[in-house]
C-alpha positions as CSV (number, residue, x, y, z in Angstrom):
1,X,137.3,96.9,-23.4
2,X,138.7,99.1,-26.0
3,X,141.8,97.2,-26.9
4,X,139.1,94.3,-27.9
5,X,136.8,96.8,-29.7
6,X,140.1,98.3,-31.8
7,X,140.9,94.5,-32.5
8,X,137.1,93.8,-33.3
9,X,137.0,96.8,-35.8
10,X,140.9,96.1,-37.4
11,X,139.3,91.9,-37.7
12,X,135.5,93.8,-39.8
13,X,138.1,96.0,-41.7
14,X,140.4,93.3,-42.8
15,X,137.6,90.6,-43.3
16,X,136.2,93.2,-45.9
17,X,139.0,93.8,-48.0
18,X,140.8,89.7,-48.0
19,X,138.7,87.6,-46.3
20,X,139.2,85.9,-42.9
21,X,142.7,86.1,-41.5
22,X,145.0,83.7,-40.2
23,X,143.3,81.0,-37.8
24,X,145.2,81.8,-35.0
25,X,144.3,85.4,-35.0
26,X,140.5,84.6,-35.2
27,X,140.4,82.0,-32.9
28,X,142.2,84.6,-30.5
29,X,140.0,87.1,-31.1
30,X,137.1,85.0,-30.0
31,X,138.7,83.7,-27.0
32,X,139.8,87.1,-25.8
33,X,136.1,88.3,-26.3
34,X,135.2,85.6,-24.1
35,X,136.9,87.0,-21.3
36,X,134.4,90.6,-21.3
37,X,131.1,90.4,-19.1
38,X,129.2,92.1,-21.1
39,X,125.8,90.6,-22.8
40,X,126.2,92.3,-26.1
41,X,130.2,91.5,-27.0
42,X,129.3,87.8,-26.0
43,X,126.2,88.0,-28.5
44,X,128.5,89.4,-31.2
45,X,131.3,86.6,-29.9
46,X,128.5,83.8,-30.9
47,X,127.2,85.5,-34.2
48,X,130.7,85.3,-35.8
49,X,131.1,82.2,-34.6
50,X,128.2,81.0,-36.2
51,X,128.7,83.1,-39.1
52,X,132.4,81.6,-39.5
53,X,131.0,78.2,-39.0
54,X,128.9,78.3,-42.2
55,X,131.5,80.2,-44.0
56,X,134.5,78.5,-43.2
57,X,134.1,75.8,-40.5
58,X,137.4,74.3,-40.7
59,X,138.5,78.2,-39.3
60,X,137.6,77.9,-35.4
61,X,138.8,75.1,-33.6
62,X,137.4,73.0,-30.5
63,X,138.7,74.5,-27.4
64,X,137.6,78.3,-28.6
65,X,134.0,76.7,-29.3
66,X,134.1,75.4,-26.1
67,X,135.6,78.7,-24.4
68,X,132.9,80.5,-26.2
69,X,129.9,78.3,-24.6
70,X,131.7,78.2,-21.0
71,X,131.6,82.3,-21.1
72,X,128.0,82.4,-22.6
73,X,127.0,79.8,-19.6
74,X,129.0,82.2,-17.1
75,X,126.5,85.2,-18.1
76,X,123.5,82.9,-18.1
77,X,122.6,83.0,-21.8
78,X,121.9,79.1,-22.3
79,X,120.3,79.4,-25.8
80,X,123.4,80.7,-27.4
81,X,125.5,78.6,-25.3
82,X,123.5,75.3,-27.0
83,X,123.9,76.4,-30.2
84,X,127.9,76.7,-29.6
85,X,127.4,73.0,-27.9
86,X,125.3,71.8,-31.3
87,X,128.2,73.5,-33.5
88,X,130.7,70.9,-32.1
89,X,128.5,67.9,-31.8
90,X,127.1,68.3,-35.6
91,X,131.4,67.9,-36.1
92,X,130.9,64.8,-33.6
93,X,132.8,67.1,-31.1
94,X,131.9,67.4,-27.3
95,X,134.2,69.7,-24.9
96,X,135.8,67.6,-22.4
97,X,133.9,66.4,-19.9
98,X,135.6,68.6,-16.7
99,X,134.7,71.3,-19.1
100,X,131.3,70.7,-19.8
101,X,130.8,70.0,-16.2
102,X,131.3,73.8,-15.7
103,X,129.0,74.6,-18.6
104,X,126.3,72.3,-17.2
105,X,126.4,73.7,-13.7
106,X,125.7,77.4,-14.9
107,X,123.3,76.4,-17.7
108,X,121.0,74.4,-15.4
109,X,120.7,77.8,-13.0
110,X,117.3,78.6,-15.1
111,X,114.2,76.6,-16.2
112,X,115.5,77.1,-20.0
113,X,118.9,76.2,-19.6
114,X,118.0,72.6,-17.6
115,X,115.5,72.1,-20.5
116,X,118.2,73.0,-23.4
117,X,120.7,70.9,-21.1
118,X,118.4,67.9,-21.2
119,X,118.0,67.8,-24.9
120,X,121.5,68.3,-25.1
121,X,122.9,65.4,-23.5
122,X,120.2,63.1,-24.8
123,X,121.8,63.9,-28.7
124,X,125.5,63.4,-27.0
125,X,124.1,60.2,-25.5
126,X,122.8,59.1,-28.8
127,X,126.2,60.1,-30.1
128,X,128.0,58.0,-27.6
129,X,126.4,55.2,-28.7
130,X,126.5,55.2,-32.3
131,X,130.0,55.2,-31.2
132,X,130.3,52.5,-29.1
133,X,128.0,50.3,-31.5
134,X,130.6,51.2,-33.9
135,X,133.7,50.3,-32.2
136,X,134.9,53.9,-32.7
137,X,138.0,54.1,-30.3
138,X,137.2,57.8,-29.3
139,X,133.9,57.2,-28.1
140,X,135.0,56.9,-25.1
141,X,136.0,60.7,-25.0
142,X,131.9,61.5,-25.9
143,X,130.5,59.2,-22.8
144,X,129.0,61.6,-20.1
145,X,129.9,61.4,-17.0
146,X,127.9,60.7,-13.2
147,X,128.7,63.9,-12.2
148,X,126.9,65.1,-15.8
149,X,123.9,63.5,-15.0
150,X,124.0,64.3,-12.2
151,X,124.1,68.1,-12.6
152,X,121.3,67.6,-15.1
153,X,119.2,65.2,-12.8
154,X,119.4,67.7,-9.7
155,X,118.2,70.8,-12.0
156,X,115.0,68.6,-13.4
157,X,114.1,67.5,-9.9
158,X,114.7,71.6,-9.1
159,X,112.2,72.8,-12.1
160,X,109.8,69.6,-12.3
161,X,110.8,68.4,-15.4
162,X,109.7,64.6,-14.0
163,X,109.4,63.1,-17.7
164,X,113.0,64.9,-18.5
165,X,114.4,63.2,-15.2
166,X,113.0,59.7,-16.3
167,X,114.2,59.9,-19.7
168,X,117.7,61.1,-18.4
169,X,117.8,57.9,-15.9
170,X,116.8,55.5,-18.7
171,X,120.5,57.2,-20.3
172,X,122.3,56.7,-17.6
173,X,121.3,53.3,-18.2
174,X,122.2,53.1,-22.1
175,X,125.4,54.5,-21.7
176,X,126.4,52.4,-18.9
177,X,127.2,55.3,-16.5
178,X,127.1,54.6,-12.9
179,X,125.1,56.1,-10.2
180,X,126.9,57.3,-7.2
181,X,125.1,58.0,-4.3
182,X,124.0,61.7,-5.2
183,X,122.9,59.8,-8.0
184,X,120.8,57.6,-6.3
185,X,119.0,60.3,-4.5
186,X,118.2,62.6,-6.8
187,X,116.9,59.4,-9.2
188,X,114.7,58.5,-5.9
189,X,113.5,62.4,-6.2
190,X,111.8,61.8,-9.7
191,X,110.9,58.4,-9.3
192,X,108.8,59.6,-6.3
193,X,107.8,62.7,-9.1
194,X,106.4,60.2,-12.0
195,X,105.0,57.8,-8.4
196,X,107.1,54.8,-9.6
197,X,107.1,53.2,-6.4
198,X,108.6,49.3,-7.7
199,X,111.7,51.0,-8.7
200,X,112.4,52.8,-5.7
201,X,111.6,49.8,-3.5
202,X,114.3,47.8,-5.1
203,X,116.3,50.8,-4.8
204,X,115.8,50.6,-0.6
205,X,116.9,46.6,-1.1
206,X,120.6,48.6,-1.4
207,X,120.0,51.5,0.4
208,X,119.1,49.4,3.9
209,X,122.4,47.8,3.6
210,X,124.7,51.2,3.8
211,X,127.4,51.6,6.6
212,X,126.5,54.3,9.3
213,X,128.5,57.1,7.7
214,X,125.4,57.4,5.0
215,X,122.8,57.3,6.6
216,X,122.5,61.2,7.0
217,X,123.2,61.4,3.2
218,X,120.0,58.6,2.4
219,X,117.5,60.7,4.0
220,X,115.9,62.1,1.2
221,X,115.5,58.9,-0.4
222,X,113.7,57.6,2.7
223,X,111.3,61.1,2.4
224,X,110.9,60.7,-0.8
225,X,109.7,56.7,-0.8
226,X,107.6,57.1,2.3
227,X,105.9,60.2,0.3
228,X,105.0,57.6,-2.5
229,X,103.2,55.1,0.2
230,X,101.3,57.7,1.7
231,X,100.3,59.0,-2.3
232,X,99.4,55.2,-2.6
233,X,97.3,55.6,0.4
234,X,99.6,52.2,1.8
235,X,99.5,52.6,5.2
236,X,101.0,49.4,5.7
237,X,103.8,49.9,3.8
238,X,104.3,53.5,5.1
239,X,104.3,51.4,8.5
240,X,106.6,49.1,7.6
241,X,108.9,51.4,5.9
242,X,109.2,53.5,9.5
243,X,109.9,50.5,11.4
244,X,112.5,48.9,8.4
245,X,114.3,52.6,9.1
246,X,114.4,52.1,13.0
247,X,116.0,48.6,12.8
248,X,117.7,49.1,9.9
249,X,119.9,52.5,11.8
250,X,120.6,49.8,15.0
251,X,122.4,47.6,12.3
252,X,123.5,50.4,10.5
253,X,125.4,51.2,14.1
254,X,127.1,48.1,14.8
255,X,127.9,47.0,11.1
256,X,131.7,47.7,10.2
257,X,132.6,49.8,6.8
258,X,133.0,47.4,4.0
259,X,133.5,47.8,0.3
260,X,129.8,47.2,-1.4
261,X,129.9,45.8,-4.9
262,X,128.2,47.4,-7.8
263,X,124.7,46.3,-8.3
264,X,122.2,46.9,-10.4
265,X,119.2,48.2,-11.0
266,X,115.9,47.7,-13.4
267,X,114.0,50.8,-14.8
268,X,110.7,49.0,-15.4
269,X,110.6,45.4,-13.7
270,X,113.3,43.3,-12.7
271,X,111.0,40.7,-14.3
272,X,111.6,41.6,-17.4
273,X,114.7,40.0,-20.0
274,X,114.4,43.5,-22.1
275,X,114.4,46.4,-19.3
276,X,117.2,48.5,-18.7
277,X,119.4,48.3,-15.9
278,X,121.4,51.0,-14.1
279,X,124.6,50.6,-12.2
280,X,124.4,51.9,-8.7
281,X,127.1,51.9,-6.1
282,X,125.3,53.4,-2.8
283,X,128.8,54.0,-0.8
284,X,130.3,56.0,-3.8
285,X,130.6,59.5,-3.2
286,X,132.4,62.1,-5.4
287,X,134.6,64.1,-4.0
288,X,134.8,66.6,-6.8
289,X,131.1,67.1,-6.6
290,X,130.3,70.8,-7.7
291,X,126.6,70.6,-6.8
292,X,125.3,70.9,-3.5
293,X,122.1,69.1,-3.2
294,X,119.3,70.8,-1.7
295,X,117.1,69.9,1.4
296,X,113.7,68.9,0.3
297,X,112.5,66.8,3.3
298,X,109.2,67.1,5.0
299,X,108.7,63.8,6.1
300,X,111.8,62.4,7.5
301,X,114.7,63.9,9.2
302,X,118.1,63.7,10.3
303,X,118.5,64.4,13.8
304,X,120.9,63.3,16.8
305,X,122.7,60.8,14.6
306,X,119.0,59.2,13.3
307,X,116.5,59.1,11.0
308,X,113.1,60.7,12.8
309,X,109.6,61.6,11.1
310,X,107.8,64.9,10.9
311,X,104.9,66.4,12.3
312,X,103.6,66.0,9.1
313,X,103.8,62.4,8.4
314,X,102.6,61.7,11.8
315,X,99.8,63.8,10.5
316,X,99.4,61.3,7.6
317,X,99.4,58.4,9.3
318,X,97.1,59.8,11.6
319,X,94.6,60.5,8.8
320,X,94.9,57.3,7.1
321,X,94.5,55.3,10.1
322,X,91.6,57.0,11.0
323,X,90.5,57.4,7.6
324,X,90.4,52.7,7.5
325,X,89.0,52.8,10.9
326,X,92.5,51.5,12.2
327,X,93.2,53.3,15.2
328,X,94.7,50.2,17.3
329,X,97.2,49.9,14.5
330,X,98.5,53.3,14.4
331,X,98.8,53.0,18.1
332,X,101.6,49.9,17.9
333,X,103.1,52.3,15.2
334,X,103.3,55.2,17.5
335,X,104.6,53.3,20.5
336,X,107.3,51.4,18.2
337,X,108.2,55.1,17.1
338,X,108.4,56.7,20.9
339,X,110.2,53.9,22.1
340,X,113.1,54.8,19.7
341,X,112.6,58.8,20.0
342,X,112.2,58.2,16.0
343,X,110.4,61.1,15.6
344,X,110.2,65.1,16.1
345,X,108.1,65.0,19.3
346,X,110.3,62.8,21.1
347,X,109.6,61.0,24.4
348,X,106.0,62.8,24.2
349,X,104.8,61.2,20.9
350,X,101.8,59.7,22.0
351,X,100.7,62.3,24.4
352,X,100.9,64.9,21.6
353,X,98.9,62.7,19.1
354,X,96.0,62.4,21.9
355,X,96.4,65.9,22.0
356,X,96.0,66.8,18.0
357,X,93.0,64.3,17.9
358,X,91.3,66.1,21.0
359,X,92.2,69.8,19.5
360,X,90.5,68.4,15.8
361,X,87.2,67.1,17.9
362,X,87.9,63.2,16.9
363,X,87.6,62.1,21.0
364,X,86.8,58.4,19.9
365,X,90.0,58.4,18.1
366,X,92.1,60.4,21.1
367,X,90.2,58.0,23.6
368,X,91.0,54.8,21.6
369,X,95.0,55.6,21.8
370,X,94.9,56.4,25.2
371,X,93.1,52.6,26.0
372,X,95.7,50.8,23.9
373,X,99.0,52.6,25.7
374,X,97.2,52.4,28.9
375,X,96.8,47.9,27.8
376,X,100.7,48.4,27.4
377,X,101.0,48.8,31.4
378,X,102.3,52.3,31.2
379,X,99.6,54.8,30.8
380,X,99.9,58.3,29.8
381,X,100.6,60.8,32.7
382,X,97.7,62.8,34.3
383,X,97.8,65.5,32.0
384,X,96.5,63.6,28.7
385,X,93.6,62.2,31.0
386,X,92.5,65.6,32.1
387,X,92.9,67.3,28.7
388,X,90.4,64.7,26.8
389,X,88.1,64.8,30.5
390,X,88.2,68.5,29.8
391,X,86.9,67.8,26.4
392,X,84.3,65.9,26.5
393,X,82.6,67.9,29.5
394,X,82.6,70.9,27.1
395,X,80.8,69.2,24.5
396,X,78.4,67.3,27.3
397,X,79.6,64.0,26.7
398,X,78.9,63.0,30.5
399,X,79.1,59.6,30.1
400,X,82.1,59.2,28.3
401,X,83.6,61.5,31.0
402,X,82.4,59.2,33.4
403,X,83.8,56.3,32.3
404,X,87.3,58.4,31.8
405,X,87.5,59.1,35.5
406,X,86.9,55.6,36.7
407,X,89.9,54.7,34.4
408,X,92.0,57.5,36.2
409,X,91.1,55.8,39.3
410,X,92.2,52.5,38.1
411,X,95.4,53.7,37.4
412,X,96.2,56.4,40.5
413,X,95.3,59.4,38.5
414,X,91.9,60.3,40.2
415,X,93.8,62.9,42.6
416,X,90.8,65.3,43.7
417,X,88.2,64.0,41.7
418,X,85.0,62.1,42.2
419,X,83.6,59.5,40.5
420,X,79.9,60.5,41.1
421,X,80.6,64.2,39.3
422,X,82.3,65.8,36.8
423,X,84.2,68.9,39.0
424,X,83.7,71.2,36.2
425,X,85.8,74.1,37.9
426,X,88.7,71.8,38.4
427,X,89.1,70.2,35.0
428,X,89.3,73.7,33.2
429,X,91.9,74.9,36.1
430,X,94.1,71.8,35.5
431,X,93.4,71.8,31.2
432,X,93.6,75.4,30.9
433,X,97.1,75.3,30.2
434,X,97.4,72.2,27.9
435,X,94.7,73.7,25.4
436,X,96.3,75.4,22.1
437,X,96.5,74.8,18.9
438,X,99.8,72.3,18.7
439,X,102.1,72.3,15.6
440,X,100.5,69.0,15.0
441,X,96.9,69.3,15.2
442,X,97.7,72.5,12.9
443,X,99.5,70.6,10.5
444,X,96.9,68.2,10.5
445,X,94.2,70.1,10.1
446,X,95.9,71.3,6.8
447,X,96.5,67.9,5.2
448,X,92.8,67.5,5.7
449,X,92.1,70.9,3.7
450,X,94.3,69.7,0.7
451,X,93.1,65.9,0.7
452,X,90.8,67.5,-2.5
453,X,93.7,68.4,-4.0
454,X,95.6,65.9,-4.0
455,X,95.6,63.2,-7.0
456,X,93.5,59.9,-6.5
457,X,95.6,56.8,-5.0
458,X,94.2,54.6,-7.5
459,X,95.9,57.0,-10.4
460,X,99.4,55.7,-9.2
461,X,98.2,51.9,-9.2
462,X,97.1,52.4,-12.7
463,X,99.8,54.6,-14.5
464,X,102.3,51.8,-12.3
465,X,100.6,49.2,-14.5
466,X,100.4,51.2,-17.5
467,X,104.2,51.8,-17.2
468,X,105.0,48.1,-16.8
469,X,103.1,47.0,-19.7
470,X,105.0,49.7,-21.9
471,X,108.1,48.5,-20.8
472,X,106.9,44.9,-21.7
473,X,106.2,46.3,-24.9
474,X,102.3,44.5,-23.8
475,X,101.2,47.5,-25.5
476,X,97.3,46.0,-25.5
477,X,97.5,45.4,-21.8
478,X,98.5,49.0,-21.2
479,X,95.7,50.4,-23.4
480,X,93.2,48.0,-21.1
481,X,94.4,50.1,-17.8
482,X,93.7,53.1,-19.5
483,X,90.4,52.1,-21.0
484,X,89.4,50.6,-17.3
485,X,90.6,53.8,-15.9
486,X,88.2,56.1,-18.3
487,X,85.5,54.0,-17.3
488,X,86.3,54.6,-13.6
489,X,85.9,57.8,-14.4
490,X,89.6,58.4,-12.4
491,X,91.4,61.4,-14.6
492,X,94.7,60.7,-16.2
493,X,97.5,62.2,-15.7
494,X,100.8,63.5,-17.6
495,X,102.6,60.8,-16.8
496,X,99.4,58.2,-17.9
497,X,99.8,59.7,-21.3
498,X,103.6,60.1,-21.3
499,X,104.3,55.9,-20.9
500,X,101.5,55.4,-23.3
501,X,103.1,57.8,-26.0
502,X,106.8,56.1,-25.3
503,X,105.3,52.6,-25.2
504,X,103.9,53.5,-28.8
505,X,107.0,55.1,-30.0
506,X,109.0,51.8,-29.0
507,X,107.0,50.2,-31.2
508,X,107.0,52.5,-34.0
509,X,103.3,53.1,-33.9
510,X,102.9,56.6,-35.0
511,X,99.5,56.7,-36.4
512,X,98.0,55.5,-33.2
513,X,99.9,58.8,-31.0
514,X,97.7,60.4,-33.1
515,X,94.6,59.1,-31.7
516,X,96.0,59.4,-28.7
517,X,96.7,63.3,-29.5
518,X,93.0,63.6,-29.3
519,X,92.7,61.9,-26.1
520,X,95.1,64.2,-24.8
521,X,93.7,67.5,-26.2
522,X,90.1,66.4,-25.0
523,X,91.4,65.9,-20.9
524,X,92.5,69.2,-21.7
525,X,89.9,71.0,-23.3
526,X,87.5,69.6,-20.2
527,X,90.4,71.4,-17.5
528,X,91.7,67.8,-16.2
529,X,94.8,67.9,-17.7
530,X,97.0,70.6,-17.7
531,X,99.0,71.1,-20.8
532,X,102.7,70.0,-19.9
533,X,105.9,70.9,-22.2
534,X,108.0,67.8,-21.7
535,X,104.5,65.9,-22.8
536,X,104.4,68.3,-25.8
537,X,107.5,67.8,-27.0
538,X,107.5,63.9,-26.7
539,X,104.5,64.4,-29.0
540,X,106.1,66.8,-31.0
541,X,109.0,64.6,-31.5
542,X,107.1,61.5,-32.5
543,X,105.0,62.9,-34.3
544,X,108.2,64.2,-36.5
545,X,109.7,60.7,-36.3
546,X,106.2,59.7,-38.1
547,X,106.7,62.5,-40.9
548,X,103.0,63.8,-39.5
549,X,103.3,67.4,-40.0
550,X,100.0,68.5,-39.6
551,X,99.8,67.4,-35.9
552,X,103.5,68.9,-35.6
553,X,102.5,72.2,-36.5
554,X,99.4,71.4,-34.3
555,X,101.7,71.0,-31.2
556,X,103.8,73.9,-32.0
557,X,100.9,76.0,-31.9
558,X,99.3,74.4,-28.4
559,X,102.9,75.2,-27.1
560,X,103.3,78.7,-28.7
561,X,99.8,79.8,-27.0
562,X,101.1,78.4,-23.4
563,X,104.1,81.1,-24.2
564,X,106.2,77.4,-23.6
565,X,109.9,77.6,-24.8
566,X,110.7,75.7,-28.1
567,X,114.4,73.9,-28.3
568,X,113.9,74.1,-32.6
569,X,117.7,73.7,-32.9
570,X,116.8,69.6,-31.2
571,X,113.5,69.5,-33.4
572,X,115.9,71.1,-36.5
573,X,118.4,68.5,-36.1
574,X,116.2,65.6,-36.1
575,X,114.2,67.2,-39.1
576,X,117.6,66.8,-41.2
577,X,118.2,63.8,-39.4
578,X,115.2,62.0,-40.8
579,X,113.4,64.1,-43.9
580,X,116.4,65.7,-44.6
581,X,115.3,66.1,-48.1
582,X,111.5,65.4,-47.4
583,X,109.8,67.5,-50.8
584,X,112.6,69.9,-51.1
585,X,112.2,70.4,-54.8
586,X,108.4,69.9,-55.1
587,X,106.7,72.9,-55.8
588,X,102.3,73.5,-54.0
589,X,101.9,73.8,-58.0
590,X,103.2,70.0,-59.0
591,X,101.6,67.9,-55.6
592,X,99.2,65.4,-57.2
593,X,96.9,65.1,-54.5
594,X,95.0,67.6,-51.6
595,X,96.1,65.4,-49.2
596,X,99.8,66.1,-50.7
597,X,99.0,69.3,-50.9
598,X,98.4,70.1,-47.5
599,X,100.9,68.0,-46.3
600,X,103.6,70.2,-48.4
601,X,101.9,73.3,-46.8
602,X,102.6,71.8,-43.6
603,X,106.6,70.8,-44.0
604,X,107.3,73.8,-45.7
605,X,105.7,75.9,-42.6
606,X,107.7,73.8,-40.6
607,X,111.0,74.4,-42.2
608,X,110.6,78.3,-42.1
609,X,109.6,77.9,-38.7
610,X,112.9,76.2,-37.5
611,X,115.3,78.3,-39.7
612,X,115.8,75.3,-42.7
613,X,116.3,77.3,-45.6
């Protein structure tokens, strides 16, 4: 680029000997820096801009800020990107929202960017809606779009940032945006994350209703709400949930399109006056949609016009049936799901359950199924017989076998064998070729390894309460959970903590997310909880908000020793937002106290840290 490095040297040259030039010419210069691909010219592009800013901010105007931080997003530097964002919105400026679209879609590419993207349209939300409380006719030009959100939403779900995702749905909410139906699905995505199960079933209320034309498109959020029963360990709903999907696609088929009307929503409980409500419309779909959601089913798909469950939830209801003893139970389910080919294995559903059961040793189980579809007056071909006859002659369970042939004989299948003995030679001829480890039994076998992984059901039934009661602001109620739940000895999790801290905070109890800091940093000291940045800088925040420096600092330096990335231009802002002038002119030498002493120590480390001069 050496026409823009003659124009970048002429621009030092000049700027040295009068000052800036005329506003046109810098703002050109800027914008046709924008245009290069190279790291380093787009670093210099930023630090002028920033440098301009504090000089002279009335010198750049919106649209090169906004070119600057669409070209910084192009190369994927988000960090410099944000700060061009913050510029404008400290000047209550936010690009236009097609614009920032674009921004969003290359900033949320990385891990950092989604987090810096989050933070970022939380302060435009709050913006919005100092705004709109204040009549302000251009706040309407601030409000974030869906397809924002949604951008946003998709990358959280993408990176795991489940408390970010909540946060950004309880905005969607506060700024009155509606949720199309990407919307809806991703929401469903990190509801299912942070196992808030009452939400999503009011959610299906709207979902069972769709025309046909979305049912493909509603998949995920049938995955992702059948995940949360089986983390639940609710069979029954699971169950239910399965069967609601194979009557609900027969109306789906014969209903005719119609317009749905908006409907809403509650984040929390629908029994409550004070929770927030989101706007959904479930037959609303974009057409400008830039992001392509990604495929995370593993449950339920979308195959030959319907819905149909995986080898691996068959697997889980498998093991939970057997798991409650409730073996003539899953056997209804099963024949409900063959009848309809609702599931991956088709017309041979219940053969190839007999089968995994027989290949992972559980013969009761594999014999139990086989009694209740035989009771249905159409028994399983001769095959399934033979293979679980095969069986239990190997392990020399002769009169189990026994009984099994005389069965066979009931029902025509006793072709060549006696009743009086087990032909040996015969049953391993005729079985030889059904034995082999099935996709099933191998999936099976693998849920059954990572059961000890996997968090403890009761965890979701208590951080669901806990949650509630937050919402409720029932702030003593929610501390009972969490006490019972100590005493259970059933570990906390993130999110345990998270809608304690936030159930505090709407309350404006500081001092007691202190104790609750300890709590925290105990779970984690003893390896049960894993130190989580979203949960760090929730604390980090309120703790600010509380003017409790000490325990700032504290969670600064938790974060800085998990190598986590800090966002101080959000915890900078807020700083000036709220101690703005917190001990600026008192000196270590003049504090009265030790206690104002340290606390001094503390703010001051804290305004070096973030840059405050």
């Amino acid at each position: 680029m050496p026409a823009v490095q003659e124009a970048w040297e002429s621009f030092q040259d000049y700027r040295s000997l009068y000052g800036y030039p005329e506003v046109h010419l810098v703002n050109r210069l800027i914008v046709q820096v924008c245009y290069s691909s190279n790291h380093a010219w787009m670093r210099k592009a930023c630090d002028l801009a920033l440098q301009i800013v504090k000089e002279k901010s009335g010198l750049l105007n919106a649209d090169t800020l906004t070119k600057l931080a669409l070209s910084l997003a192009r190369l994927q530097m988000p960090s410099p990107a944000s700060v061009i964002l913050r510029l404008m919105l400290d000047k209550g400026c936010v690009p236009p929202m097609h614009l920032l679209s674009l921004i969003f879609f290359h900033i949320v590419k990385t891990d950092i960017g989604t987090h810096l993207a989050s933070n970022y349209l939380s302060q435009v939300c709050d913006l919005y809606n100092c705004l709109n409380d204040e009549k302000a006719h251009h706040a309407v030009m601030v409000k974030p779009n869906t397809l924002i959100f949604n951008l946003v939403l998709d990358a959280c779900v993408r990176f795991n940032l489940s408390l970010k995702g909540l946060c950004l749905i309880e905005l969607m909410s506060l700024t009155r945006t509606v949720a199309d139906a990407h919307s809806i699905v991703i929401i469903s995505q990190i509801l299912e994350m942070n196992g808030l199960r009452d939400e999503m079933m009011e959610l299906k209320n709207h979902i069972d209703g769709v025309s046909s034309a979305y049912v493909r498109h509603y998949c995920q959020f049938y995955n992702s709400l059948l995940s949360l029963h089986f983390k639940f360990n609710d069979m029954d709903a699971a169950a239910k949930l399965v069967l609601d999907m194979i009557s609900s696609h027969c109306c789906h088929i014969n209903k005719e399109k119609e317009l749905q009307k908006p409907c809403f929503i509650a984040i929390g409980s629908s029994n409550l006056k004070t929770a927030l409500k989101i706007q959904i419309e479930p037959e609303l779909l974009q057409k400008d949609f830039v992001l392509k959601l990604e495929s995370r089913q593993d449950l339920v798909f979308y195959r030959g016009g319907k819905l149909v469950i995986s080898n691996r939830a068959l697997a889980m209801f498998i093991s939970g049936y057997k798991k409650d003893g409730r073996i003539s139970e899953l056997s209804k389910l099963l024949l409900s799901i063959q009848e309809g080919l609702y599931s991956v294995a088709g017309s041979s559903l219940c053969s190839a359950v007999i089968s995994a059961c027989i290949q992972m040793g559980w013969l009761e189980t594999a014999h139990d199924i086989l009694d209740d579809v035989e009771a249905t007056g159409s028994p399983m071909g001769r095959d399934t017989y033979m293979l679980l006859l095969s069986a239990y002659q190997k392990v020399g369970m002769q009169r189990e076998a026994k009984a099994l042939l005389k069965q066979m004989k009931r029902v025509s299948l006793d072709k060549e064998l006696s009743d009086d003995a087990v032909d040996t030679h015969i049953i391993c001829e005729e079985s030889s070729n059904l034995v082999g480890k099935s996709d099933l039994a191998v999936t099976l076998g693998q849920i059954l390894k990572d059961e000890n992984k996997t968090v403890y059901p009761l965890v979701y039934n208590f951080n669901s309460s806990i949650f509630f009661f937050c919402k409720a602001r029932m702030i003593e109620d929610a501390l009972k959970a969490y006490r019972r739940m100590v005493e259970m000895k059933i570990e906390p999790t993130i999110q345990t903590f998270a809608h304690l801290l936030c159930g505090y905070s709407s309350l404006g109890m500081y001092r007691e997310i202190t104790i609750l800091w300890g709590d925290i940093k105990r779970f984690m000291k003893s390896g049960n909880l894993v130190g989580n940045r979203d949960l760090y800088e929730l604390l980090l925040l309120n703790f600010l908000r509380g003017g409790y420096f000490e325990r700032v600092m504290e969670v600064i330096s938790h974060m800085r020793d998990h190598s986590m990335y800090t966002d101080k231009s959000m915890y900078k802002s807020e700083f000036l937002r709220l101690h703005k002038n917190l001990y600026r002119s008192l000196k270590a030498s003049n504090a009265r106290t030790e206690a104002q002493s340290k606390r001094l120590e503390h703010v001051q480390e804290f305004r070096k840290w973030v840059g405050i001069d």
